[in-house]
N, C-alpha and C positions, 0 to 999 in steps of 0.2 A: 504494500500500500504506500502510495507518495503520501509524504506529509505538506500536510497544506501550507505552513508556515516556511518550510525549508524554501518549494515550490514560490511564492510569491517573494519571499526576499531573492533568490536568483533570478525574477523576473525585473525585479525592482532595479537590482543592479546592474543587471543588461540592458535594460530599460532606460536609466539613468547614462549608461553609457554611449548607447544610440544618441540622444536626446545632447551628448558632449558632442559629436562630432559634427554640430551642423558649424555653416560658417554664419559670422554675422549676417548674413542678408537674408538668413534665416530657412535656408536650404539645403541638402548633403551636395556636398562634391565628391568624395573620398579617395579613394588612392590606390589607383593601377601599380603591380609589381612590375618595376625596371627590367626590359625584354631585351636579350643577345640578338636574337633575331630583328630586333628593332634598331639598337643602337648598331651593329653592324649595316645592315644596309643605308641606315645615316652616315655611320664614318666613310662609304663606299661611294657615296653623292658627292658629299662635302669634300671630300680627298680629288673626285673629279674636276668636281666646279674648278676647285684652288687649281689644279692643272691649267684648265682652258681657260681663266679668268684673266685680264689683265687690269683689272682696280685693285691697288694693292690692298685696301681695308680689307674688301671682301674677302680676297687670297688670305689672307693674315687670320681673318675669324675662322675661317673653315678650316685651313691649318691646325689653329689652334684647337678646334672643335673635336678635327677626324685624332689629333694626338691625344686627348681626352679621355676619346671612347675607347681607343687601342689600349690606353692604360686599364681601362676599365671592366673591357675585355679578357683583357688577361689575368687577371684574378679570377675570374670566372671560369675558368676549364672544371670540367668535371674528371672524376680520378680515369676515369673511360679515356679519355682523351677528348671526346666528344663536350658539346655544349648544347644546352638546352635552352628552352626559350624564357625560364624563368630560373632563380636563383633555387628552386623546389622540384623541377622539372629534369627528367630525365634527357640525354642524349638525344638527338635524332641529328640523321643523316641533312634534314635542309638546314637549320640553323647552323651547321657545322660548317657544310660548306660556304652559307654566307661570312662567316663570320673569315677562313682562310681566305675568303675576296676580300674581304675587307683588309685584314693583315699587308696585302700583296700590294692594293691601290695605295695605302697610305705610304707606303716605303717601308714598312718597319718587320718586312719578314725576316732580313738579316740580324736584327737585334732580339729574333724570338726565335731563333731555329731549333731550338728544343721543344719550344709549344706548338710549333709547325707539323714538325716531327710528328706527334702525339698525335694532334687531327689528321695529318695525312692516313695514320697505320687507324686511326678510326673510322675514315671514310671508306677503308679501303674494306674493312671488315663489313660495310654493310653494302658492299655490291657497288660502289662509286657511280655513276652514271642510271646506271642497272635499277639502284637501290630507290634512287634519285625516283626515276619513270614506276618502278614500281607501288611509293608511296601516294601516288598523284594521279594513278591512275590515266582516263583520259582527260582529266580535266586539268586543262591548261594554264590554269589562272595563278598559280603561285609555280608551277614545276618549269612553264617557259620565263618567268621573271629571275629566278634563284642560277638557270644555264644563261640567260645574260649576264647579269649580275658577275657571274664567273669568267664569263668569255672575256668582259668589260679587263678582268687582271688577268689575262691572259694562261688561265686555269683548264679551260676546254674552249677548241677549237666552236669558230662560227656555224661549220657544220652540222654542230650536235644541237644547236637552238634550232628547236622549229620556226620557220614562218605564223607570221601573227598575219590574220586578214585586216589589216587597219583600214582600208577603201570601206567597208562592210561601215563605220561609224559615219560614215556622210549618208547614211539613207535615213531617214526618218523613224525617230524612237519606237514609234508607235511597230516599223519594221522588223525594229532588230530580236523583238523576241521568237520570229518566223523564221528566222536565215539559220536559227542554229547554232550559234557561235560557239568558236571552242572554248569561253571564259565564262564566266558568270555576270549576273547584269551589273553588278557595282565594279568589273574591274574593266570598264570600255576605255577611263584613261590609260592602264599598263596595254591595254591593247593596242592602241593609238603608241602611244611613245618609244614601248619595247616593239613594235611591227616596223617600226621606222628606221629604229636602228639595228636590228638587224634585218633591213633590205639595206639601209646605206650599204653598212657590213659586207653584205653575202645578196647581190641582184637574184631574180629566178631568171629560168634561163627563158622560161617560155617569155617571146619579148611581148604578147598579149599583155600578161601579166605585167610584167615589167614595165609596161607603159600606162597601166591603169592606176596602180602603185605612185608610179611618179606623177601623175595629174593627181592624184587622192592628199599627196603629202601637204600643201596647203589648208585644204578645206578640212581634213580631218584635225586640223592644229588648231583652225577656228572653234570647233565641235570641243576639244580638249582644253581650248581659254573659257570657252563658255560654262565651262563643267564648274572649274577650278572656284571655290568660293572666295569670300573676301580675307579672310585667313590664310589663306595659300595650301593650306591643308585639305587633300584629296580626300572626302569622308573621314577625315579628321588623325587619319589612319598614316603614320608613321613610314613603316615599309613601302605601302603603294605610293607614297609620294615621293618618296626617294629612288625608287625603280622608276618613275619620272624623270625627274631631277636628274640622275644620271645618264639615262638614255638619251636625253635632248644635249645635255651638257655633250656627252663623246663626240656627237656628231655636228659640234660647230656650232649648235642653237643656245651655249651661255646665257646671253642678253633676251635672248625669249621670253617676255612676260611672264609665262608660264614656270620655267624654271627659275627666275629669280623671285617668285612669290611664294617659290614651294622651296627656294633656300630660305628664305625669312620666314617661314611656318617653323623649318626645323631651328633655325639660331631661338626660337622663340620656347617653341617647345623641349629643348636641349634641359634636363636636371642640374644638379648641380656637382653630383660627382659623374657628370659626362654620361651619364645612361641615358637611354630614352623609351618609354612605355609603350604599350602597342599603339593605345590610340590615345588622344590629349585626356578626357578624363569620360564620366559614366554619370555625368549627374542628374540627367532627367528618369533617367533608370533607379540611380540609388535614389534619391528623395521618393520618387514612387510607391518604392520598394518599402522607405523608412516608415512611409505615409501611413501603408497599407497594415504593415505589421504593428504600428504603434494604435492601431485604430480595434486592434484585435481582442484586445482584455476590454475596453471600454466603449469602444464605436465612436469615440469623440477626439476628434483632430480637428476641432474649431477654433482651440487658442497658436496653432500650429502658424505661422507667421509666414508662409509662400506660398498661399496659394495666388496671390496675385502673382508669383514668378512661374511659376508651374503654366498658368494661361498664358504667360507670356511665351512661352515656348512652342506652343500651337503655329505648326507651320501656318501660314495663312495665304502663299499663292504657291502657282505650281510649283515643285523642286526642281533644279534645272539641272540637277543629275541623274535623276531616274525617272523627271518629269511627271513625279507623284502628285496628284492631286490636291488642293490644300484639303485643313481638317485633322492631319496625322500628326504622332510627336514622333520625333529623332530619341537617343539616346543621350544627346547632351545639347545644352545651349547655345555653342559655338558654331559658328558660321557652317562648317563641315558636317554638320550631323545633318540624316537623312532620317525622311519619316519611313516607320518599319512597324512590322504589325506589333511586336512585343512592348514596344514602348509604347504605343498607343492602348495598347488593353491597358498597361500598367497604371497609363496617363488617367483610362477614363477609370479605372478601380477607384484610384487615391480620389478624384475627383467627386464617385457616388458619397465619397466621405464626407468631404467638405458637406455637401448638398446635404447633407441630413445633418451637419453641427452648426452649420450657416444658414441661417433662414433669410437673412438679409439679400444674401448673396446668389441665392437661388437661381434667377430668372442667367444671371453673364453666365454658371455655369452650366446648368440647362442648355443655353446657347452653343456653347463652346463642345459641349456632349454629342448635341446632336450631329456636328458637323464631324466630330470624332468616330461616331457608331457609323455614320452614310459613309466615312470611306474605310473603316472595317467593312464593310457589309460588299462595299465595291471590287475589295481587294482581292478575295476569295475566291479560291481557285474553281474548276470545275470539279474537282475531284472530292469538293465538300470541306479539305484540308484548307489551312490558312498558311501563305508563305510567305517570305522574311519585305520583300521590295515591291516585289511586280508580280504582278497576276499574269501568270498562264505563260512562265518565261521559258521554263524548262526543267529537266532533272535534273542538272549538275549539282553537288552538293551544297546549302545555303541558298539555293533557290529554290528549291522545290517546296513541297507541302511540308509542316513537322507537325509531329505530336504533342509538343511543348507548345508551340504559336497555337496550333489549333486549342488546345484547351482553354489557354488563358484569353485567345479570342471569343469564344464561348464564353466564358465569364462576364466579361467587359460588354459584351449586346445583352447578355440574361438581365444584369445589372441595371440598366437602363429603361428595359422594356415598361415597366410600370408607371415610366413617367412620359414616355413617347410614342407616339402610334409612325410605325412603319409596318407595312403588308411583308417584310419581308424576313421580320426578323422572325418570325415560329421554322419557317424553310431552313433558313440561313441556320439557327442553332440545329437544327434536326441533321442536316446533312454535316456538318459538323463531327457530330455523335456519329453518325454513318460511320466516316471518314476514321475515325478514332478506333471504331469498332474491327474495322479492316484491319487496322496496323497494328493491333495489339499481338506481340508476338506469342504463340503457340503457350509459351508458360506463365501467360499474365501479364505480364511487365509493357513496358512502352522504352521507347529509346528518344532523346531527344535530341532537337536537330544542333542545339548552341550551347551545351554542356558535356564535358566527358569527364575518365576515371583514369588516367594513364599508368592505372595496372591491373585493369580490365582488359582481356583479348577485344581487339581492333578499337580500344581506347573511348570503350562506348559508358554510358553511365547510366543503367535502366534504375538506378536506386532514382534519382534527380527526374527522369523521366516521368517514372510513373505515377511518384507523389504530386509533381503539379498537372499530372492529366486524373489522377485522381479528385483534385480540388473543383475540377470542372464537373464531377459526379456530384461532388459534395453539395459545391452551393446550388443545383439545381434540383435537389432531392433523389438522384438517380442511386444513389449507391446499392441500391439494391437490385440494381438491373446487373446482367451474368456479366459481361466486362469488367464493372466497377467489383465485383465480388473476388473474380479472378486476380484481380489487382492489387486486393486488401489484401489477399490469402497470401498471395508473392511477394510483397512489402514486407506482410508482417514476420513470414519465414527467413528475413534477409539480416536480423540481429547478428551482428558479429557479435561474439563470446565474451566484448567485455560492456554488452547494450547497445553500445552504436552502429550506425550505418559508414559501411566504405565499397570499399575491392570485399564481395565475398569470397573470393579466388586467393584473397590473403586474408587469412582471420587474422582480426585485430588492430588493421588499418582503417581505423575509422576516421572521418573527419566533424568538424562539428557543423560546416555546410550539409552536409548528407544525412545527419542525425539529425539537424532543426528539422528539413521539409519529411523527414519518415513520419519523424513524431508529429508535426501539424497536418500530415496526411491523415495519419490511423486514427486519428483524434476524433472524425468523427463519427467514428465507426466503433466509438471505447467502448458502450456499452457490449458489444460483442462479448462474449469469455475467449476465443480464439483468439480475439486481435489485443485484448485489454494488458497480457502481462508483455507484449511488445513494446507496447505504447510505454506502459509503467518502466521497464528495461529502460528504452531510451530516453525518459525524462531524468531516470535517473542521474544516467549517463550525461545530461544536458545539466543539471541540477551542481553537479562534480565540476563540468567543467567549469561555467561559470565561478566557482570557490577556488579556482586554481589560476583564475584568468584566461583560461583554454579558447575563450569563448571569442575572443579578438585573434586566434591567430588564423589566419588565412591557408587555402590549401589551391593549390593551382586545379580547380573544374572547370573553368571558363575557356571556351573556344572560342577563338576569335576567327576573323576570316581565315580559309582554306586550314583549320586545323591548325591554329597558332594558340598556344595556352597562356592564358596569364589567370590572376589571382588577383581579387580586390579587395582590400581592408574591409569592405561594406559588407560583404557578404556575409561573413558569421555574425555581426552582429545582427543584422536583417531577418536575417531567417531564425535565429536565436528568438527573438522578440517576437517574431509572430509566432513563433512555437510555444513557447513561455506562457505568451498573450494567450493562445486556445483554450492552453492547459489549466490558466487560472480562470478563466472565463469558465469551463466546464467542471472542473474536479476542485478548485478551492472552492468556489461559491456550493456545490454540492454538500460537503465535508463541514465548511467552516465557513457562513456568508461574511464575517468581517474582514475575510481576508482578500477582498478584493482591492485591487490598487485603488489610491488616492492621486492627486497631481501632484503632490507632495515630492515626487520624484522628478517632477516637473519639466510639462509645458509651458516654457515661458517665452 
């Protein structure tokens, strides 16, 4: 049995802790883990620019920048020899070899020929080239960036880079999800930039080609300024801007608009011991996030002081990188961030909050709601599923339909529905549920499309998966339909041995991201006998770590584009506190009604 007072002082002081990291303006930003794979292909830019530059400030900063991250870098090898994309993350063959391009561009291989060494005899162990094509399948979008990137330091010949179709980016957006493309729809800049330089590189021989190619090289540079925000930062996203930035820079185009605004994204975004994170930061996600779980013990986030920043965040015309719709939220504030379906469910969640602590404020967000649900409801794919950008682009991975978008997309229309008449929204959640039903793999579980476990076989995380497609059973009273039951049954059998959730395939790797969302899954399902000593297990387990501080440390689950990991400070305490939140909401007030939180802990 949980004790109700243990339970509510761990809430309190997770609670309290959340409730520490907002910034004065009274919103979370929080803090991306400093990414190899990130600061390498920045040193790799920068180390170019300085080559082709002839302003000596400029030469001088980048210099100084790319000598930074090489220092920076090199504390970072893992005993493998290899590098990983976070300072918690295992080896992989792409960040390795970004990071030896980087060494080579900067100058500084001669001064590290033993850390050379060590990633050589580790790339070599994982199939070089081979390994490379094998991780990336056919999807082009990080596997031909990482063989430029290399070619750029003269690591693998021109050859081994495929051709990129960059002519295909002059045809009308509304086209490109038809033609097929070998990338994903958010990386049409690297296709543009990397397609350019290796034709400068390497012409085709067919001279068809080759003369469509060279008429294209203009107008697709237009299509690529027009992308680029007022930040200079390509989706705000670190490596794809610097796989810009370098491919224009080799080939003469320096002074390009284009690349000198995406060198002033990175001098900007540059840390201070010379790292640089995947993407600038996550703040319309984490405050969502903080929103949502702090609203979960009490339903009151009224005295909460952003929601006038949170509206302000509401794209409001079309996006002129994936030519989204207005209505949707981005993942962050900054010029760079695109509207995507996850950050919009999370937008309109924290939002139904407001709207029942604020009565004042009702009617703006009402407003702002409805134009949020019209372009969920627009976005949705044919297949019932909800995908990350653009409706109906394709399979490649990050475009397609997920289990994770689809649920919390379902949330965020269910939510709504009470206070707004659309014909479409009973269709739109049914096919939904369809959709969910489909992909529920054979033993219960769900896999999600932008989280993994990297010591899970093929790095999948059905723990993270199925508890937030579970929550889409919960708040619509489904749990009792066969999917949602199959789901509890597989959650709740997934306790590693010391309560918490991780890698089952290693007992005892638990995280406390993957123990918050088990435990606020099964939670509503405690009355169960089956599911109840789960749930009790991992509060426990949540209850410990909190009195130990556990509850702030970070575990690398986050996938970033093409299978990039990072980790963000926000996450455990996020999911901490909406777990917490359930628990005292359900099982103190049961046990002991005084034990529910006060503001004492404070909203201020």
């Amino acid at each position: 049995m949980i004790d109700a007072t243990q339970l509510t002082n761990a809430y309190q002081t997770a609670r309290r802790d959340l409730l520490a990291r907002r910034v004065p303006e009274g919103h979370w930003v929080g803090f991306l883990s400093a990414s190899a794979l990130s600061t390498a292909t920045a040193a790799s830019a920068l180390s170019i620019v300085a080559g082709h530059s002839a302003e000596g400030n400029l030469r001088n900063a980048c210099q100084e920048l790319s000598g930074r991250a090489i220092e920076w870098l090199a504390r970072c090898q893992n005993e493998d020899g290899g590098f990983g994309d976070t300072d918690k993350s295992f080896s992989n063959i792409a960040t390795t070899m970004l990071v030896e391009a980087a060494f080579h561009l900067a100058g500084a291989a001669e001064h590290h020929g033993e850390l050379l060494d060590r990633v050589r005899r580790y790339i070599d162990s994982q199939g070089g080239l081979d390994g490379l094509r094998r991780r990336y399948g056919k999807d082009k979008t990080f596997a031909v960036p990482i063989l430029t990137n290399c070619a750029l330091a003269g690591l693998v010949p021109w050859k081994s880079v495929p051709p990129l179709p960059f002519e295909l980016a002059c045809f009308p957006h509304k086209m490109l999800r038809l033609l097929r493309l070998p990338v994903v729809s958010y990386a049409i800049p690297a296709l543009v930039a990397i397609g350019q330089a290796r034709f400068f590189r390497r012409k085709p021989l067919n001279p068809a080609t080759r003369t469509i190619r060279r008429l294209a090289v203009g107008k697709s540079l237009k299509v690529l300024e027009q992308m680029q925000p007022a930040g200079g930062g390509f989706i705000e996203a670190i490596p794809l801007t610097s796989f810009v930035v370098m491919s224009l820079a080799d080939t003469g185009r320096g002074d390009h608009p284009v690349v000198r605004n995406g060198v002033k994204f990175l001098l900007n975004s540059v840390r201070e011991d010379g790292s640089w994170p995947i993407d600038t930061n996550l703040a319309t996600w984490n405050t969502t996030g903080a929103i949502t779980a702090l609203a979960g013990a009490t339903g009151d986030v009224g005295a909460l002081g952003c929601l006038d920043w949170l509206l302000e965040c509401q794209h409001r015309e079309p996006h002129p990188f994936t030519h989204a719709a207005p209505g949707g939220w981005g993942w962050s504030d900054l010029s760079g961030a695109v509207p995507d379906v996850d950050d919009t469910s999370g937008a309109l969640l924290a939002l139904v909050r407001f709207y029942n602590s604020t009565p004042t404020q009702r009617e703006r967000i009402r407003a702002a709601a409805i134009e949020g649900v019209r372009w969920l409801l627009e976005i949705q794919n044919a297949d019932g599923g909800w995908p990350t950008f653009c409706r109906g682009w394709g399979s490649l991975p990050f475009d397609r339909s997920g289990a994770d978008l689809t649920a919390h997309a379902i949330r965020a229309v269910a939510a709504w529905r009470p206070v707004m008449e659309d014909d479409r929204f009973e269709k739109s959640i049914r096919d939904g549920f369809d959709y969910l039903a489909r992909h529920q793999r054979p033993d219960g579980s769900w896999v999600p499309l932008w989280f993994g476990n990297q010591r899970s076989p093929q790095e999948e995380n059905p723990v993270y998966g199925t508890a937030r497609v579970l929550l889409a059973y919960r708040d619509l009273g489904q749990l009792e339909n066969g999917p949602a039951r199959r789901g509890l049954q597989w959650l709740a059998a997934r306790n590693n041995p010391d309560g918490g959730w991780g890698d089952g395939n290693e007992p005892g790797v638990s995280s406390t991201e993957e123990t918050a969302v088990g435990v606020e899954a099964l939670l509503a399902a405690y009355d169960d006998p089956s599911i109840q000593p789960s749930v009790e297990k991992g509060l426990e387990w949540l209850i410990a770590a909190v009195a130990s501080g556990r509850h702030q440390e970070s575990t690398p689950i986050g996938f970033y584009f093409a299978k990039l990991w990072y980790y963000e400070c926000m996450y455990p305490l996020s999911f901490t506190v909406a777990a917490l939140g359930q628990a005292v909401r359900r099982i103190s007030k049961e046990k002991q009604p005084d034990a529910m939180p006060t503001d004492e802990a404070g909203i201020s």
